[in-house]
C-alpha positions in Angstrom: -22.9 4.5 2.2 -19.0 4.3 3.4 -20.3 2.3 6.2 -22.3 0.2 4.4 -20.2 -1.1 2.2 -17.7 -1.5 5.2 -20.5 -3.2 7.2 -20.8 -5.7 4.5 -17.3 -6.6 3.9 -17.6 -7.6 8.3 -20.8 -9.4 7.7 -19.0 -11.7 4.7 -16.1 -11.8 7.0 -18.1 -13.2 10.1 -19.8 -15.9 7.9 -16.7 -16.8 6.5 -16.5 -19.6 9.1 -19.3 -21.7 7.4 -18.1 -21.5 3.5 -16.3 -25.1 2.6 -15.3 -26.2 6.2 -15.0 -29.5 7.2 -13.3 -29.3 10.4 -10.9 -27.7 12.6 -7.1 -27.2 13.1 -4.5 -24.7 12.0 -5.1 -26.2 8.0 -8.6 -25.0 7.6 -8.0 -22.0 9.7 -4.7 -20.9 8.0 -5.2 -22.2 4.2 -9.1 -23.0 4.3 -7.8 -26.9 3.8 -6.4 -26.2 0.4 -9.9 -26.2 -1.0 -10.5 -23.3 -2.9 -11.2 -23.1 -6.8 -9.5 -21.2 -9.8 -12.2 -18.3 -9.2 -11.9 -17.7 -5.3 -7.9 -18.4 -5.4 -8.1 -15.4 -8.6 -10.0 -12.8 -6.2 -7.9 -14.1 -3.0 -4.5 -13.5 -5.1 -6.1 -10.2 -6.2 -6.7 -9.2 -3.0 -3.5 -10.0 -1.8 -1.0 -8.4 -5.0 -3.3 -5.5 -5.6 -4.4 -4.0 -2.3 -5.6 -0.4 -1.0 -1.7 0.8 -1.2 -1.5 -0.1 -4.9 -4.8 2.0 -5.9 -3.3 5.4 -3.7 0.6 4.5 -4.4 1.1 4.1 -7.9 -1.1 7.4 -8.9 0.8 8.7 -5.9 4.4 7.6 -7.9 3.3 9.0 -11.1 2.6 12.3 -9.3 5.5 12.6 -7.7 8.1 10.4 -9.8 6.8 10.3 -13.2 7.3 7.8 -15.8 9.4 5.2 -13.8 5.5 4.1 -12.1 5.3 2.6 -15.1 8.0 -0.2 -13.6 4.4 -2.0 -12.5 3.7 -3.0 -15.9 6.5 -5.4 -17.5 5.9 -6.5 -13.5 3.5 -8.8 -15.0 6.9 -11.0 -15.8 6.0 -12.1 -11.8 2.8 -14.2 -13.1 4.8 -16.5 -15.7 7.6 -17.5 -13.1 4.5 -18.1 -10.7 2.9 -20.2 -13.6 6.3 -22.4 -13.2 6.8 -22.6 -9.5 3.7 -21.8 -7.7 2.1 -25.5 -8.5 5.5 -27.5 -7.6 5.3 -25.5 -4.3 2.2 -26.9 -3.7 2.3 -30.4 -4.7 5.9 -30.5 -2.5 4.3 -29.0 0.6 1.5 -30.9 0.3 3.1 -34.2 -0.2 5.1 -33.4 3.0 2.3 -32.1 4.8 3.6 -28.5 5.5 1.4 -25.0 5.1 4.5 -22.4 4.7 7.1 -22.6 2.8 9.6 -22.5 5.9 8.7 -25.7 6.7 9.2 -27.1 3.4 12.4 -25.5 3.2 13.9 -27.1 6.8 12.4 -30.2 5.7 14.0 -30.5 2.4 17.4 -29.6 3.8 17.2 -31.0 7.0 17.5 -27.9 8.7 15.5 -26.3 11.5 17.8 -23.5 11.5 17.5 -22.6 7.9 13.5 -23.1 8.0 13.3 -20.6 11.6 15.4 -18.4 9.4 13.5 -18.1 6.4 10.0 -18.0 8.6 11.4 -15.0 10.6 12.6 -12.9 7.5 8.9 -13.3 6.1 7.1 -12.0 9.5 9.6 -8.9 9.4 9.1 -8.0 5.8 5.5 -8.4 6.1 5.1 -5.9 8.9 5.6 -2.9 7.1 3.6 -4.1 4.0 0.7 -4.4 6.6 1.5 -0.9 7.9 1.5 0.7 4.3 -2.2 -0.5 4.0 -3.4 1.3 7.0 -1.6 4.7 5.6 -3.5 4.0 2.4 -6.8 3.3 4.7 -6.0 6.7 6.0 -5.4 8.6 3.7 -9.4 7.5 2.6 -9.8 8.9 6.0 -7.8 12.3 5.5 -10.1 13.0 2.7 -13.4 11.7 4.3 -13.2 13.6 7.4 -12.7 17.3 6.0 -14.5 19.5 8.2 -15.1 17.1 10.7 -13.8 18.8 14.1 -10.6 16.7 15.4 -10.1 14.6 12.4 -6.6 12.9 13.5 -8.6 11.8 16.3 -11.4 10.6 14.4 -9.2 9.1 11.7 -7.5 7.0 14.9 -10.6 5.6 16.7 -12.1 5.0 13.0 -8.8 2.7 12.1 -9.1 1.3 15.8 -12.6 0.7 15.4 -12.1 -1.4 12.1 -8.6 -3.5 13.0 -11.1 -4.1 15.9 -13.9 -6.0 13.6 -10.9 -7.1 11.5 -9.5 -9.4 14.3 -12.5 -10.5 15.3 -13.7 -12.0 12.1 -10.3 -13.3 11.2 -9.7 -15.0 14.8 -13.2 -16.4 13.9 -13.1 -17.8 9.9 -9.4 -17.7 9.4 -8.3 -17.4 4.9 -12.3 -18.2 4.3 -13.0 -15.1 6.0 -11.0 -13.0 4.3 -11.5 -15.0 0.6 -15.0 -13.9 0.7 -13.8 -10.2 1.6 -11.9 -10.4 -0.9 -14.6 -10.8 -3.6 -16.5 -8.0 -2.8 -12.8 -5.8 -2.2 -12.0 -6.8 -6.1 -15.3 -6.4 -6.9 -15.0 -2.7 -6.1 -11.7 -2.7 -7.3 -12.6 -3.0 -11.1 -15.6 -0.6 -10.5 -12.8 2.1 -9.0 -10.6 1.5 -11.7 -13.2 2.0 -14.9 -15.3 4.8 -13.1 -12.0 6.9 -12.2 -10.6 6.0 -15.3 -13.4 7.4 -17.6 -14.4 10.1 -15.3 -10.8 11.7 -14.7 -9.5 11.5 -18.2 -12.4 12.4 -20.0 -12.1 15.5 -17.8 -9.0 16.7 -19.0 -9.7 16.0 -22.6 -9.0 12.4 -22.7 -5.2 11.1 -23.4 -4.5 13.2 -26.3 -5.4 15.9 -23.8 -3.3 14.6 -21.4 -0.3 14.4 -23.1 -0.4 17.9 -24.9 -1.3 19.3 -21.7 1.6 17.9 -19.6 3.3 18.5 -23.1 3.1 22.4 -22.6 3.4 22.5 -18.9 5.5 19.9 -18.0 5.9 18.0 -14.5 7.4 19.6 -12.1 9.1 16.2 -10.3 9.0 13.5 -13.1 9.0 13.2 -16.5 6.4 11.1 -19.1 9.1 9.6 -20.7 12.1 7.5 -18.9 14.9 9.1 -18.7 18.2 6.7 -20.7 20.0 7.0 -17.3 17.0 5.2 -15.7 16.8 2.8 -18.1 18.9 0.1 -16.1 17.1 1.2 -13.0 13.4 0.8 -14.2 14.6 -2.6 -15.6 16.0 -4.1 -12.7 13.2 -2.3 -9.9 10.7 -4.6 -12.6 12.7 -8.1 -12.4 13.3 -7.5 -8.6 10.0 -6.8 -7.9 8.8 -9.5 -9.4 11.2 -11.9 -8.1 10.0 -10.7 -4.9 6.5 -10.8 -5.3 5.5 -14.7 -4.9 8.4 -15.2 -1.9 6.1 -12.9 0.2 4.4 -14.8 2.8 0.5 -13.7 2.2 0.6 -14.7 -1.0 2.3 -17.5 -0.2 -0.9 -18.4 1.6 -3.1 -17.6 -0.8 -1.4 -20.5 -2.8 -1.4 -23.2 0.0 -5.2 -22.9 -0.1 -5.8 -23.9 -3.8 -7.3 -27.4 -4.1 -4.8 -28.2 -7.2 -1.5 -27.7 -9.3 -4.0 -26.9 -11.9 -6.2 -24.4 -9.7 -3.0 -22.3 -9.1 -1.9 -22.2 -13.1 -5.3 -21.1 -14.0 -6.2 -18.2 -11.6 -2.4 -17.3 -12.3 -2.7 -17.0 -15.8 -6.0 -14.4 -15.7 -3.8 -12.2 -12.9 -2.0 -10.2 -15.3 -5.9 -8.5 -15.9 -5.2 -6.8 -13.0 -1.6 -4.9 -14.0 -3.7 -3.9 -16.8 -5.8 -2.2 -14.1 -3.1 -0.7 -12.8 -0.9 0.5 -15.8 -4.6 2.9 -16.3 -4.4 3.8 -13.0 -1.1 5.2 -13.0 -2.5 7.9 -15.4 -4.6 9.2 -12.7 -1.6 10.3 -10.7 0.0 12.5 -14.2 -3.9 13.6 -14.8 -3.5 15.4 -11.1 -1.7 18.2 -12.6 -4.0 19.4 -15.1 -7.1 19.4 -12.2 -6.3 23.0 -10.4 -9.2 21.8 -7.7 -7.5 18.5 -7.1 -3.9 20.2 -6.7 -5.4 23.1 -4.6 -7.2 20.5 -2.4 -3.8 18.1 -1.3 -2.0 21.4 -1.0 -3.7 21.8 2.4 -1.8 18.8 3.4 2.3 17.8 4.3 4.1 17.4 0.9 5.0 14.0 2.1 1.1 13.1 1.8 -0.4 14.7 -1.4 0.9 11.8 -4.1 -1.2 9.2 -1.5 -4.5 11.9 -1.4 -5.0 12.6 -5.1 -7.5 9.3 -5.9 -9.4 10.0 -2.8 -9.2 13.2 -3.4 -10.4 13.1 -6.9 -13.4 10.6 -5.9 -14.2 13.1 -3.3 -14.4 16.1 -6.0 -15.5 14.7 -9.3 -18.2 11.8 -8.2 -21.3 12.2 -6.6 -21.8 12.1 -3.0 -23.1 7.9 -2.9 -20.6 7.0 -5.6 -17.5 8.8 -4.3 -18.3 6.9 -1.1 -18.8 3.5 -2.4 -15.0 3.8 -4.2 -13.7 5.1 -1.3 -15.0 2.3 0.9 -13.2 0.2 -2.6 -10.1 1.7 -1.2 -10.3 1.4 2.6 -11.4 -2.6 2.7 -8.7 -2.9 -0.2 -6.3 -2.5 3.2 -8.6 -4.4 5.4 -9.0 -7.9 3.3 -5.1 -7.3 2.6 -4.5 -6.9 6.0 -6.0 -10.0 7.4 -4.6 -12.3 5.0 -1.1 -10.9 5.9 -1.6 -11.5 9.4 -2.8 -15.0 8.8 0.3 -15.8 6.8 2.5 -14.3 9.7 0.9 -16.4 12.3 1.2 -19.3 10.3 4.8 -18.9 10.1 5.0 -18.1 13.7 3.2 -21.2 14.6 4.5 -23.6 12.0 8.2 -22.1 11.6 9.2 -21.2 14.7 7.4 -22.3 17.7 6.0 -25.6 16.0 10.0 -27.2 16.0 10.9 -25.8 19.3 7.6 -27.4 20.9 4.8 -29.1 20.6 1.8 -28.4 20.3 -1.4 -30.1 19.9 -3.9 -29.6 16.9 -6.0 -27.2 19.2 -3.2 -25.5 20.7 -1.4 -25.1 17.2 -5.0 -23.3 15.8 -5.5 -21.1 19.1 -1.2 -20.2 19.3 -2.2 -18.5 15.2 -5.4 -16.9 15.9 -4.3 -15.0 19.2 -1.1 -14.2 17.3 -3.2 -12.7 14.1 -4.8 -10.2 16.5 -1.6 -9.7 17.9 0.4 -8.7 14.6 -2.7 -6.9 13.5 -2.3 -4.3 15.9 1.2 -4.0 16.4 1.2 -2.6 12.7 -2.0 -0.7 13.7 0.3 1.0 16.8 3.0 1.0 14.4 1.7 3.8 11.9 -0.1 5.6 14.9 3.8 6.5 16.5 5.3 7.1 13.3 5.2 9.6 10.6 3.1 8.6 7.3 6.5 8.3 5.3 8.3 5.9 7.6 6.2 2.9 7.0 6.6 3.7 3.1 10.4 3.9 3.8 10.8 0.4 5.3 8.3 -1.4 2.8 10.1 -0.3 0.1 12.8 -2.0 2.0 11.2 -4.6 3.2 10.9 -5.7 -0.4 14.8 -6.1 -0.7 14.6 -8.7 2.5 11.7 -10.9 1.2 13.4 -11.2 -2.4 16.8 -13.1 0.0 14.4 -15.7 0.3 14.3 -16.7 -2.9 17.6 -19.4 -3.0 16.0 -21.6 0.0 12.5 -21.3 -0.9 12.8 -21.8 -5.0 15.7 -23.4 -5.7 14.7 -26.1 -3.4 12.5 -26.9 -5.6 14.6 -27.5 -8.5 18.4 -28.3 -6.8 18.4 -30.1 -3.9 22.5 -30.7 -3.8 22.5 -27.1 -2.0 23.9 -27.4 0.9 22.1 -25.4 3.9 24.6 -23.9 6.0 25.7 -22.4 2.6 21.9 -21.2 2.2 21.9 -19.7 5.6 25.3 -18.1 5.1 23.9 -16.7 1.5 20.7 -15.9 3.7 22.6 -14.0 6.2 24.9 -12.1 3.5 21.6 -10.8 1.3 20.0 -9.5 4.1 23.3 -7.3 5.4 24.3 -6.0 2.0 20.9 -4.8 1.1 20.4 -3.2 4.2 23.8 -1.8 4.0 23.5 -0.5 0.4 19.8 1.2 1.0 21.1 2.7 4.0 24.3 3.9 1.7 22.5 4.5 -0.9 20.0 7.1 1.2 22.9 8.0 2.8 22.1 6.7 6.2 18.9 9.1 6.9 15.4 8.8 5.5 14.9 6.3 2.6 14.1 7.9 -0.9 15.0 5.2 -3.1 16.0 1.7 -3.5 18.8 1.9 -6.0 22.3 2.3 -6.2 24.9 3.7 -8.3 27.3 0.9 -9.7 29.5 2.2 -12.6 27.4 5.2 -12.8 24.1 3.7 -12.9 21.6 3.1 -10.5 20.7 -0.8 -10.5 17.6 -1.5 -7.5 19.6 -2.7 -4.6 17.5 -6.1 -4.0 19.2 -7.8 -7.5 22.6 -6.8 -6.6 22.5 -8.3 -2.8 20.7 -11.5 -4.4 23.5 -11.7 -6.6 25.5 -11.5 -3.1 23.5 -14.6 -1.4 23.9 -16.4 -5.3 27.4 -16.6 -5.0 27.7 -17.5 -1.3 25.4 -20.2 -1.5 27.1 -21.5 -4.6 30.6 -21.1 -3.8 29.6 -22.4 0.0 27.8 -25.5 -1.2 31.2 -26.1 -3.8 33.0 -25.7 -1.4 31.1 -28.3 1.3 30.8 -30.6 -1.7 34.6 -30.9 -2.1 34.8 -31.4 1.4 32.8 -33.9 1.5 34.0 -36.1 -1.1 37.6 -35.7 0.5 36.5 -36.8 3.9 37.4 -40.4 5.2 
């Protein structure tokens, strides 16, 4: 049944080439020629905010973290600033021509420096995003192979095997490819979320059970209710995550391909269905503790790997056999379809925002130079998570978040201010992405990374606001200060 399901997301993915093309070139290949409808650009977005790591991550936080997972619900705030901006993204990029917003951002200000910088902090925070979707395919695979002699290995070829078919389909129908994936990915989605839902807190007495039974044997590593020192914290993860959200690449993408301004508003504005999803799903991971079989069952494996087992694990031991397989398929293409959009979106920056204004290329050679590169960013975070330890990939997307959300000057308030000038941008740029880094690093004190925030006055703020606040006042103080200069020159 696993395979089946994963059989048919390839089959969709393969005759993905057929659905709405007329033509060739990077444009239909990358963004399906910004032809899609309010219904596909809905499942595409979908597929590309809510994704295999979301269903085994935020269970995972509740389990280990407690009651700040719960961060991923006033994220919905990310949908009305995309409501604003998203369609005046479009309409400028595609009055100008361009498919990423690097080249709308060196267009606008005139320069390629700013744009190559902008395109090569998306590709790098995009990496580890891609890797944390193979961990969660894995850790499908952790539970799926128990009792199967050599599992590691198993689990390998398996992921080899299907970035494999992933490539192939993606270097063949491009965003159309994965769109339809992505349709049948959130079609599983909603049946994970409602079957695992009622089945997992009906068994521990529903929520009133659930909250007298944590009530009288309390978490051992979080809390059900915030904390008031966390308060700042949770408030500031929430805005910074959803500042950051939209500036990522992939879903970037997904926005270039909508056939309208009002296409993009309306999917938009049915997305926050989806962190409704998610604010039930986070109950699974507090749920955990009152399921002896469940807790006895991801005690088998490392501690830094049991928050990311307990939905596949509880699929595995609550459903029957055919239905625990078809949601745990859900969860393994929810990384695939993910997956292929962000290498699409980091080819497309590759081509467009880097190689495109250092030479040319023709139409053919532009839509060849992305494909080849798709496969090839595919599996470099395939070989990534293969040489590193589960936790590492984890550790950089949380930072990873902090480097996208730099972005945000160049890319959105070029659409609003266009007096900014773009050394200033670079410079604010250049001083996000150091103090961020810096500050996690501090913050973990320069070994593995645990959190994102930082004490200031006592209380830990998320790191990403306060270096945006950092590249705020450069670029405003530096395009000030180039104004001045200008109006004093000869």
């Amino acid at each position: 049944m696993f395979t089946a399901v994963v059989a048919a997301l390839s089959a969709l993915g393969f005759l993905g080439h057929r659905f709405r093309r007329s033509g060739g070139g990077l444009e239909e290949w990358a963004i399906a020629g910004r032809r899609f409808g309010p219904v596909i650009i809905w499942f595409l977005l979908g597929a590309d905010v809510f994704t295999a790591y979301t269903l085994v991550s935020v269970p995972s936080l509740a389990f280990a973290s407690g009651a700040i997972v719960f961060f991923t619900v006033p994220y919905a705030v990310t949908f009305l600033v995309a409501y604003a901006a998203m369609p005046r993204l479009w309409s400028e990029a595609r009055r100008r021509g361009h498919l990423t917003a690097a080249e709308l951002v060196a267009d606008i200000y005139g320069s390629r420096a700013l744009g190559v910088a902008v395109a090569v902090t998306g590709i790098v925070a995009v990496l580890p995003y891609m890797a944390v979707q193979i961990d969660g395919m894995r850790a499908v695979l952790e539970v799926l192979l128990q009792g199967v002699s050599s599992p590691g290995l198993v689990s390998e070829l398996s992921l080899l095997l299907a970035f494999a078919v992933l490539a192939a389909f993606t270097y063949r129908s491009g965003l159309r490819g994965s769109a339809l994936g992505a349709v049948l990915k959130d079609a599983l989605l909603w049946l994970t979320v409602v079957v695992m839902a009622a089945v997992v807190i009906s068994r521990v007495g529903g929520f009133q059970g659930l909250f007298s039974g944590l009530s009288r044997d309390p978490l051992p590593t979080g809390t059900l209710t915030l904390r008031s020192d966390l308060y700042v914290d949770y408030l500031s993860l929430a805005l910074g995550s959803a500042l950051a959200l939209y500036l990522y690449p992939h879903v970037i993408n997904g926005v270039m391909s909508s056939q309208s301004p009002k296409t993009i508003r309306t999917s938009t504005a049915l997305l926050p269905l989806y962190v409704i999803a998610v604010g039930v799903f986070s109950f699974l991971g507090f749920a955990a503790y009152l399921m002896p079989g469940v807790l006895r069952f991801v005690s088998q494996f490392p501690a830094s790997q049991r928050g990311l087992l307990v939905v596949p694990a509880m699929a595995q031991l609550l459903l029957p056999s055919p239905l625990a397989a078809v949601i745990l398929a859900g969860i393994f293409i929810g990384g695939m379809v993910p997956a292929a959009i962000m290498a699409i979106a980091q080819s497309n920056l590759l081509v467009r925002g880097i190689v495109r204004p250092l030479a040319r290329l023709s139409p053919e050679g532009e839509e060849a130079a992305a494909k080849w590169a798709s496969v090839l960013f595919k599996f470099l975070a395939l070989g990534f998570v293969f040489v590193t330890p589960l936790t590492y990939a984890i550790q950089l997307q949380l930072l990873g978040g902090i480097i996208v959300l730099q972005t945000l000057p160049p890319v959105m308030l070029s659409l609003v201010i266009r007096r900014l000038d773009p050394r200033a941008l670079l410079a604010g740029l250049a001083a996000g992405l150091a103090s961020g880094v810096y500050l996690t690093l501090l913050a973990n004190r320069f070994g593995p990374i645990r959190t994102t925030s930082i004490a200031v006055g006592g209380v830990p703020v998320f790191v990403g606001l306060i270096a945006l606040a950092v590249n705020l006042v450069v670029v405003l103080a530096g395009s000030a200060a180039a104004s001045l200069l200008a109006r004093g020159a000869p």
